[in-house]
Residue, then its C-alpha position, 0 to 999 in steps of 0.5 A: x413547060x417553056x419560057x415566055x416574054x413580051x413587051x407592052x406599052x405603057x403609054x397610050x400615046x406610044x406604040x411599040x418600036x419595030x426599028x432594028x435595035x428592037x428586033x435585034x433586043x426581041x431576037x436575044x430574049x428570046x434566044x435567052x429562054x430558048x433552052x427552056x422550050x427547044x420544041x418551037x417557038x412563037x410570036x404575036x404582036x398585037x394589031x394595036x401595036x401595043x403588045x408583044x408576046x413570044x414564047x419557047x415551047x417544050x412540047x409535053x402536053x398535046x404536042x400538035x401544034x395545034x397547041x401551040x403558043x402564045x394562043x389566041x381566042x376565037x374572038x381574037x380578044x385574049x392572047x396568052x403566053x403560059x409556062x408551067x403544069x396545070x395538073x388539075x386541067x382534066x376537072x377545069x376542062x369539064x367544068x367549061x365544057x358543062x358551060x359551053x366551050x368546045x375545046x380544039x386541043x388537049x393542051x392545059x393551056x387552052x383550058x387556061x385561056x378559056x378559063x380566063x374568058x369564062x370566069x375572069x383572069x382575076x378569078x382563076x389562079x385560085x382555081x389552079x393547081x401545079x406550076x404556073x407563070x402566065x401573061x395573057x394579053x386583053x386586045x379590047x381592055x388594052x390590059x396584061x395580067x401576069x401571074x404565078x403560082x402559089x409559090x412562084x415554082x414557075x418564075x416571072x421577071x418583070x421590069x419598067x423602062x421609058x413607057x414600057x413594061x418587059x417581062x420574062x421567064x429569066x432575068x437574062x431575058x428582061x436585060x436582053x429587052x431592055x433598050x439600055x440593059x440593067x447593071x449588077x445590083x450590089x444590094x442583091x449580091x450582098x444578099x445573096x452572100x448574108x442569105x444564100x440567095x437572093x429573095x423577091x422582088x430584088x434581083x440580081x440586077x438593078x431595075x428587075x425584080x421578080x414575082x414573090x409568091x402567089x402574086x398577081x399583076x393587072x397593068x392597064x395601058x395608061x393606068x398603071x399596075x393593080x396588085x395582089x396576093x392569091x394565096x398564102x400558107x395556112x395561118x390555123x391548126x386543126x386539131x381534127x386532123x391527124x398524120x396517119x399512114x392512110x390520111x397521107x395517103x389520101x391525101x398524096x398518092x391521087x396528087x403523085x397521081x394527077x402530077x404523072x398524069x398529063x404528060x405525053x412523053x416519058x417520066x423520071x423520079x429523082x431518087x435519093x436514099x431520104x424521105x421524100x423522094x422514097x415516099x414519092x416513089x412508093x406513092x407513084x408505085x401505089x397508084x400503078x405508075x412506074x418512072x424510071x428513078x435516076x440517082x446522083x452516086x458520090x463519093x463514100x461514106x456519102x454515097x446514097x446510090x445503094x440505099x436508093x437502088x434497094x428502094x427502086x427494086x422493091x418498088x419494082x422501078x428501073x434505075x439509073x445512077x451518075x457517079x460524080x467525083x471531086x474531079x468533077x466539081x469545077x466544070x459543074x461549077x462553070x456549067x451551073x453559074x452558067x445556067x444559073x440568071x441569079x447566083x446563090x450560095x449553095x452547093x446543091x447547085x451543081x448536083x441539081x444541074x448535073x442530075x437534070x441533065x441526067x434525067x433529060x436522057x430518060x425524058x421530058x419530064x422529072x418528078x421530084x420529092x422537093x418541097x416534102x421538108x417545108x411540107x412535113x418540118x423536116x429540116x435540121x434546124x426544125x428540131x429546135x426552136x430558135x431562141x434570141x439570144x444576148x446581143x453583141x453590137x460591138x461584133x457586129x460594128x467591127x464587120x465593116x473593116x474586113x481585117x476583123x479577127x475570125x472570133x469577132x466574125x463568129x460573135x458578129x453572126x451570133x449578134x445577128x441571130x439575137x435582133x429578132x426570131x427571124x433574124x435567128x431563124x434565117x441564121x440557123x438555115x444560112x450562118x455564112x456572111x453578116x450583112x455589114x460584111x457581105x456590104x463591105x466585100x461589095x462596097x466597089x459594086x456601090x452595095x448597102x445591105x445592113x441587119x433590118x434588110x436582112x430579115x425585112x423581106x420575111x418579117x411579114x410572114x412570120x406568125x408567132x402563134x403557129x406552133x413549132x416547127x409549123x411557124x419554122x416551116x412557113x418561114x422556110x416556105x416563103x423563104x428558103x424555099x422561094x428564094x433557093x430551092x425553086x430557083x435551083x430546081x427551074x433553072x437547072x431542068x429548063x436549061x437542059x428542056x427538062x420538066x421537074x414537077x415537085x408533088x409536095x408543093x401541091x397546094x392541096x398538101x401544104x394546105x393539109x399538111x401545115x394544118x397538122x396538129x403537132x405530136x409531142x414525143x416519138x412514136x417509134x418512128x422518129x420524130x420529124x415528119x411523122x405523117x411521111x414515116x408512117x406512110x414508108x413504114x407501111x410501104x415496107x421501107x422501114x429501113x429508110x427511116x433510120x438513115x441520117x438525112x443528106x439530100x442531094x446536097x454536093x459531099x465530093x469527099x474533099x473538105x478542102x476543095x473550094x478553099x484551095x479553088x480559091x487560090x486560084x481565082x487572082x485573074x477572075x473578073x470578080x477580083x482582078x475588075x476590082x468588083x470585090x474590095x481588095x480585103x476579101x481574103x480575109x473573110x476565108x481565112x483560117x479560123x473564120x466561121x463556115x470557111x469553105x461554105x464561104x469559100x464556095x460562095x465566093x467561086x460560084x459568085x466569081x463565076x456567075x459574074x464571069x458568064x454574066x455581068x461580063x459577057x464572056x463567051x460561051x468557049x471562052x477559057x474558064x477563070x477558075x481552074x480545077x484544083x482537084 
């Protein structure tokens, strides 16, 4: 697990440049990705003079340094930059093996590099399994491939400018390449703000885009990008199958397995009082491994830390649990925005980074349950099917004045869940802002973000005739998950040079679990994800299965926290640069739908821009102050 850059030429007539504003560019990316690979570093530049690779290690797998990146062919034509987990590298290695390849590391990223050479860079992400963002350079073809995972768990950043092409595991790391930097796109932001987080290609800046999931992108030196998808969730039912206690154990217990497997250094499971991270844990428990489980302690009546220390003594599993009060929240706040290369809206941020700091304590490396409600339907919004409703254009017009009343902003959001299915289900997973209201805020940073924008870059993975929750779970997956869920796990573990690994998302299980026929009526275990509370029924954590879910979603025991933040916020950049239109006060005022959800999204954007767009430094005294 690490953080990868580098630079090409694009221009068959133009080599890279090597003056001092390039080395002093190059030295900033990668102090940007440092944190995700504080173990070494490492360097190539191509004998061409048209590639530029660098990379920051975090040593888990084989940790000589004869693993080491980026790493080069015996026969010096393929160079390779990898950040991520192939977990099925053992397999992939004999394979080669059986083919003639003698291998001079442990590493998985040899195993990726000779499967790049035996089989082709095109051929190989369908043959992976895990989390992976690479680049690896072809000397002789003069050609880059960068690719990500099944799901883009591991992130890829990418952007073009005057013959070149930058690329990187952050954003932060991209602006740092490019020769003029890239400005703060206010489309992205107003996305943000309507969606909760700001979903691939865009990006919170303006010329950098990210990889969507699964993608693939060859670029030959003179040609120009070839692109294309390698995976996608499955689009089919199969009535044969069926969710027993034991058809998901086979199916998860040997992926918790592989998972835990190829690290040389200690692990963690983060552990809450739900579903999935309890499964996780008894499926590690079954196949003989014992993680230490570290659990965030909140406030009552919220405080999942009891139910979750219960599960690891039954399990036999050492514990630790970090007690968080409202005291805490706007130092989390600063760390997260910090942390975080792109804003979202979501409170979970703070825990998130706050509990990975936790886990770097035990270990390199921290297995999650993530992924497990996308994976089985276990969202709140799954229990019901969205229905389009009647619409209210007229709402909806008056969201680009900000003085609009409360009611008309909560009949403006219903109008919205009225244009189409996904338009309905995005408003059930994030009812905040509405694009024209959101565009308004923003106006000043130049943004244009309306109603089709708003559910265009989901409409082609929506599939009317999946069943539901199926149809819903692959909305969330592509969407929900990508764009907020991914991000927040990566960049609060790697900020901290920490590994979190989520066994759900394993290809091998979304492709069984979302082929689930879907079971009508309750079988006395409840009725969302069944499959997953057979298997704890069974496991002998059977009580789990009659607690309400929570997550690790931030609950401080203060309704009023972020509102009475706010107030505090009249000097932050954000408001006081005039970035903010000056009416923003009325979209949190009294009465408006979500108001301290809003609340939060907006002193988590004023923070992030601070420690971003503005370029504070790091020991500069904080715009928002504590109003606990």
């Amino acid at each position: 697990m690490c953080g990868i850059a580098g630079i090409i030429s694009t221009d068959p007539g133009q080599r890279l440049a090597a003056d001092m504003r390039a080395e002093r560019r190059w030295a900033s990316a990668m102090r940007a990705i440092a944190p995700r690979g504080p173990d070494g570093h490492g360097e190539f530049r191509c004998a061409s003079g048209y590639a530029r690779l660098g990379h920051a290690r975090l040593a888990v797998q084989d940790v000589s340094d004869a693993a080491a990146q980026p790493m080069t062919s015996e026969d010096g034509r393929f160079t390779l930059v990898y950040n991520g987990e192939i977990v099925n590298a053992t397999e992939l290695r004999t394979r080669l093996e059986i083919r003639g390849h003698r291998f001079r590391t442990r590493s998985d990223t040899e195993v990726l590099l000779r499967a790049c050479e035996e089989w082709g860079a095109r051929a190989v992400p369908p043959m992976l399994h895990g989390m992976y963002a690479f680049a690896l350079w072809d000397a002789r073809e003069r050609t880059l491939l960068l690719a990500t995972d099944h799901l883009s768990i591991k992130p890829l950043y990418w952007s073009r400018d005057n013959g070149h092409l930058y690329f990187g595991s952050t954003a932060d790391a991209v602006r740092e390449l490019l020769p003029g930097g890239a400005e703060v796109d206010g489309d992205a932001l107003a996305a943000m703000l309507s969606l909760g987080a700001i979903p691939a290609p865009m990006t919170a800046w303006r010329g950098i885009e990210k990889f969507e999931p699964g993608r693939a992108m060859l670029w030959r030196v003179g040609v120009g990008p070839v692109r294309w998808r390698h995976w996608s969730p499955s689009e089919e039912i199969d009535p044969s199958q069926r969710a027993t206690a034991d058809d998901f154990a086979r199916v998860f217990e040997p992926v918790c397995h592989e998972w835990m497997l190829s690290s040389d250094v200690p692990v963690s499971l983060l552990l809450s009082g739900g579903l999935d991270s309890s499964a996780t844990a008894a499926a590690l428990a079954a196949m003989g491994e014992r993680p230490t489980a570290v659990t965030l302690g909140l406030s009552e009546p919220d405080d999942e830390s009891p139910i979750a220390s219960e599960t690891a003594r039954q399990l036999g599993l050492a514990h630790h649990v970090e007690r968080l009060s409202a005291r805490d929240a706007v130092a989390m706040l600063h760390q997260a925005a910090a942390t975080f290369d792109e804003p979202q809206c979501y409170g979970a941020l703070l825990t998130m980074t706050r509990v990975a700091a936790t886990a770097r304590g035990v270990g390199k490396v921290v297995i999650s349950g993530d992924g497990g409600d996308e994976a089985f339907g276990g969202y709140s919004w799954h229990t019901r099917e969205p229905t389009i409703g009647r619409p209210d254009i007229g709402a909806a017009m008056l969201m680009g004045d900000l003085s609009a009343p409360p009611a008309s902003r909560a009949a403006a959001l219903r109008d919205l869940a009225s244009r189409s299915f996904v338009h309905a289900h995005l408003q059930a997973v994030f009812p905040r802002f509405h694009p024209r209201e959101a565009t308004a805020l923003l106006a000043p940073l130049g943004a244009r973000f309306d109603e089709d924008r708003y559910a265009q870059w989901l409409l082609a993975e929506d599939r009317p005739g999946l069943p539901w929750p199926r149809r819903g779970q692959r909305l969330d997956l592509m969407g929900f998950c990508a764009a907020s869920i991914l991000p927040k796990l990566d960049r609060a573990t790697m900020a901290v040079g920490l590994e979190l690994r989520p066994p759900f998302l394993d290809r091998r299980v979304l492709e069984w679990s979302l082929r689930l026929p879907v079971e009508t009526g309750e079988d006395g275990l409840g009725g969302q994800k069944p499959a997953v509370r057979r298997y704890l029924e069974r496991a002998g954590l059977g009580a789990l299965l009659r607690r309400p879910k929570q997550g690790f979603s931030l609950r401080l025991g203060d309704d009023n926290l972020w509102t009475r933040a706010l107030d505090t916020t009249r000097d932050a950049a954000l408001f006081a640069g005039g970035a903010l239109a000056p009416g923003w006060r009325n979209v949190v005022a009294p009465g408006v739908p979500s108001r301290e959800a809003r609340s939060f999204a907006l002193c988590f954007l004023a923070a992030w821009y601070e420690a971003h767009a503005v370029r504070r430094a790091a020991d500069a005294t904080p715009a928002l102050r504590s109003a606990a």
